[in-house]
C-alpha positions as CSV (number, residue, x, y, z in Angstrom):
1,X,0.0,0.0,0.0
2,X,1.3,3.1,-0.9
3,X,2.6,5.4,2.1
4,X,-0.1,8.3,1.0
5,X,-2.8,5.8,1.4
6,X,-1.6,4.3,4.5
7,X,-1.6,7.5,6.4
8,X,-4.9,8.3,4.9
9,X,-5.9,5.4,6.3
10,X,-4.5,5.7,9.9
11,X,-6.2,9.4,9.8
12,X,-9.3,7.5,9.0
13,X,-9.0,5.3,12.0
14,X,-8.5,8.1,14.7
15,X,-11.1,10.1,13.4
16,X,-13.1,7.1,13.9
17,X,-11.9,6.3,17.5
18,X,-12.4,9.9,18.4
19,X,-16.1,9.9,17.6
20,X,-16.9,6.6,18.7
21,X,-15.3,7.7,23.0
22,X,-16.8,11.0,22.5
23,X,-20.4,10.0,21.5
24,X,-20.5,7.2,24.0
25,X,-18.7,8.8,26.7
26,X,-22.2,10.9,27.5
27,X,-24.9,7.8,27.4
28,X,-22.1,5.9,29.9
29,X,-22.2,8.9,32.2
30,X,-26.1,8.8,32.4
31,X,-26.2,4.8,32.9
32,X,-24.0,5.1,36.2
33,X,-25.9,8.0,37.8
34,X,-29.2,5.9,37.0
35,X,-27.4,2.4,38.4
36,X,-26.6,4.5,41.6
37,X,-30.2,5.9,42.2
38,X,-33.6,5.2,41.1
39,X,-37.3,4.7,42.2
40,X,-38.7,1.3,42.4
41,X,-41.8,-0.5,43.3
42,X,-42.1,-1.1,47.0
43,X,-43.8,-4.6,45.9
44,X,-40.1,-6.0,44.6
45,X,-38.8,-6.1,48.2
46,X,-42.7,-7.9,49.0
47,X,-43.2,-4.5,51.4
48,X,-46.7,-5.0,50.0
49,X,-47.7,-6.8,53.2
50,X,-49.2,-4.7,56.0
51,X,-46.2,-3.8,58.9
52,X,-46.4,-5.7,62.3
53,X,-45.2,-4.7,66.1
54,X,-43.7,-7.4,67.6
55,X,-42.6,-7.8,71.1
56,X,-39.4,-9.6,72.4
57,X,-38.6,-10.5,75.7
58,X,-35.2,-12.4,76.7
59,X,-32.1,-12.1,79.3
60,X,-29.0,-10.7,78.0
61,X,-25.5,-12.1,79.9
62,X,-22.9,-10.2,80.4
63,X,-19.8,-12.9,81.6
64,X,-16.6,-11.2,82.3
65,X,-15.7,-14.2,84.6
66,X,-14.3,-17.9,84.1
67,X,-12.5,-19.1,81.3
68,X,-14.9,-18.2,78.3
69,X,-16.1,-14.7,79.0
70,X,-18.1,-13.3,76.6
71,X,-17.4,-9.9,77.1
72,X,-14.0,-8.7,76.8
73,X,-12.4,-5.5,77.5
74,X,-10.0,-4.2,74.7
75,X,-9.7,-0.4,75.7
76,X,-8.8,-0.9,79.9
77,X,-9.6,2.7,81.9
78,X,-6.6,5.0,81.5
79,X,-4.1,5.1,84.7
80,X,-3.7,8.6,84.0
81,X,-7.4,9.7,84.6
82,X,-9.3,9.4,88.2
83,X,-13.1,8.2,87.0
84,X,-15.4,6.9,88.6
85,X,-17.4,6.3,85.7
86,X,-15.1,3.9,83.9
87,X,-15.1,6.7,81.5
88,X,-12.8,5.1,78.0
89,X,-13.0,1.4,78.9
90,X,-14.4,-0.3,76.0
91,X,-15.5,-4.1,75.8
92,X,-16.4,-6.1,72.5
93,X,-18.9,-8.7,73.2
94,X,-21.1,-12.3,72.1
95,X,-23.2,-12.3,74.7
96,X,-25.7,-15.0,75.1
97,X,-29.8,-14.1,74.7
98,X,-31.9,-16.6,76.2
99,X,-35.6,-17.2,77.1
100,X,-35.2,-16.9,81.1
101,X,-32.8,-14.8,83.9
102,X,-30.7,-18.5,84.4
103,X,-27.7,-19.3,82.1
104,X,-29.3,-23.1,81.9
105,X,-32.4,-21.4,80.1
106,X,-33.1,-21.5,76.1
107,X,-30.6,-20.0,74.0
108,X,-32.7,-18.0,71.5
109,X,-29.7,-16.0,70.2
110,X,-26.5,-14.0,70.8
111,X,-25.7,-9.9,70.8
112,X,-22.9,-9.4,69.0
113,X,-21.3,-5.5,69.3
114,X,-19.5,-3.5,71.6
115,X,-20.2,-1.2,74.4
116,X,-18.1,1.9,75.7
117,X,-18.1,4.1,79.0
118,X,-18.8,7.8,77.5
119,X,-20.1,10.0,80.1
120,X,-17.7,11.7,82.7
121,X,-20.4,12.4,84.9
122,X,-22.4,9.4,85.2
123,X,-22.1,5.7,84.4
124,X,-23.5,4.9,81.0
125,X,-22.5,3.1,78.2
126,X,-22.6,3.7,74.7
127,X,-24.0,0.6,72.7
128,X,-23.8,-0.9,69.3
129,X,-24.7,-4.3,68.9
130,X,-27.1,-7.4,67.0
131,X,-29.3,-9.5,68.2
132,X,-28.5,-12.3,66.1
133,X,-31.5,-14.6,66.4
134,X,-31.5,-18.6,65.9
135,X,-35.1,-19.1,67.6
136,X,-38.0,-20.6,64.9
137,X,-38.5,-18.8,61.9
138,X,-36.4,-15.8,63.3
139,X,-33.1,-18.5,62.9
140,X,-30.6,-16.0,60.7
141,X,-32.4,-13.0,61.1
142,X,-31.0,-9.8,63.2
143,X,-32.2,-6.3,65.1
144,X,-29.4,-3.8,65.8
145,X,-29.5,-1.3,68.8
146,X,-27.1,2.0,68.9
147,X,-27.9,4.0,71.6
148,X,-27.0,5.3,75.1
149,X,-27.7,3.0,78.6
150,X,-27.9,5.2,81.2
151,X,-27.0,2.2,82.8
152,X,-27.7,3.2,86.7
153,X,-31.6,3.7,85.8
154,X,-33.8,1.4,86.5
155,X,-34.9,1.2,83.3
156,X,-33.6,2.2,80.1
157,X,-34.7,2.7,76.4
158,X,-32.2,2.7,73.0
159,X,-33.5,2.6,69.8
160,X,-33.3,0.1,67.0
161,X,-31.7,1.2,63.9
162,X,-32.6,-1.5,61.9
163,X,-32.8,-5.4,60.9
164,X,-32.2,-7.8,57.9
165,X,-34.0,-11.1,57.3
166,X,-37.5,-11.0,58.5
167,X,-36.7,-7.7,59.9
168,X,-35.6,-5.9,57.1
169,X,-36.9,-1.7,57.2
170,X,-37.1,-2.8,61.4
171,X,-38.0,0.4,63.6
172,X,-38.8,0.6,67.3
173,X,-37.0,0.9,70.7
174,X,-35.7,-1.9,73.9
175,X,-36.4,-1.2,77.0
176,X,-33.7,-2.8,79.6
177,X,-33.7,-3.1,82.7
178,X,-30.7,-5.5,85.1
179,X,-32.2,-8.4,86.7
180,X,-29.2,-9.2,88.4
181,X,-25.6,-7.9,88.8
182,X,-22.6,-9.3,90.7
183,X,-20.1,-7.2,92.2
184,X,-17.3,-9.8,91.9
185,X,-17.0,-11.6,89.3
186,X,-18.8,-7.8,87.0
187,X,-21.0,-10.5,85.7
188,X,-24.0,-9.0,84.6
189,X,-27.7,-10.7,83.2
190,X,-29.9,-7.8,81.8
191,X,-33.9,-8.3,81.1
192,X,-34.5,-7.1,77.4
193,X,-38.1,-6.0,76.1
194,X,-37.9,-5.1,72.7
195,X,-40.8,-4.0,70.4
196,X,-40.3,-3.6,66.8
197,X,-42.4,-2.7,63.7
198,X,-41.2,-4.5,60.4
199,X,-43.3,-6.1,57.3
């Protein structure tokens, strides 16, 4: 091929090229804003169903003792500050959920999270955990709490913040209140009664 025609022919292709990005370059830009936004029909996530308020009732165990705790303090109090709040100690937890006060009682699930000490003037805990269920036809599906435990009140109330499973688009409160509490060992069982609205 002669060297005119060749570099009439490699014009030919860029020329090309250049159209072909710069005309699809716009519809590309209008596909991903529509993939990250869009309206859809309640009825694909089957929120057709009319919403229902549950209510929950189980004990929560808090075991800092023996040789299997499940709660565990990763962030001890600093030396360096005189609390009596236990203001910075943090503890991650799996702490047991079941149907009675006793340990022996049904296991119905497990609260997976953490709690913190956040308040310098009183004793309360910030808390972020799931109740993981295993219980009936709850078995794999969760509620999570994130709230404040003004834990020195008799009772106490943090919200839920949401669910997945059967408790997807969950909304509602706990109410807590400690059954019983041992100055010892800091093992601690806490009566939970949780009501939730979910479809």
């Amino acid at each position: 091929m002669p060297a005119k025609h060749c570099l009439t022919f490699s014009f030919f292709l860029l020329f090309s090229w250049n159209i072909l990005t710069s005309t699809s370059s716009p519809s590309f830009e209008k596909e991903e804003t529509y993939d990250f936004v869009r309206s859809i029909d309640p009825k694909l996530l089957h929120l057709n169903n009319k919403e229902k308020l549950s209510h929950f009732r189980f004990f929560w165990h808090d075991i800092m003792s023996g040789k299997n705790p499940t709660s565990v303090t990763v962030v001890p109090l600093p030396l360096k500050l005189n609390t009596t709040t236990s203001f910075g100690l943090v503890n991650i937890i799996e702490n047991p959920l079941t149907l009675g006060p006793k340990m022996s009682s049904k296991l119905v699930g497990n609260a997976q999270g953490f709690y913190a000490s956040t308040s310098k003037d009183e004793f309360s805990l910030f808390m972020a955990m799931t109740f993981a269920f295993i219980e009936g036809k709850y078995n794999g599906s969760t509620i999570t709490i994130l709230g404040i435990n003004s834990s020195l009140n008799k009772v106490r109330e943090m919200p839920i913040v949401g669910g997945t499973g059967l408790f997807r688009f969950a909304r509602g409160y706990a109410q807590t209140k400690t059954y019983q509490y041992d100055t010892n060992s800091q093992d601690t069982t806490v009566e939970y009664n949780v009501y939730v609205f979910y479809y």
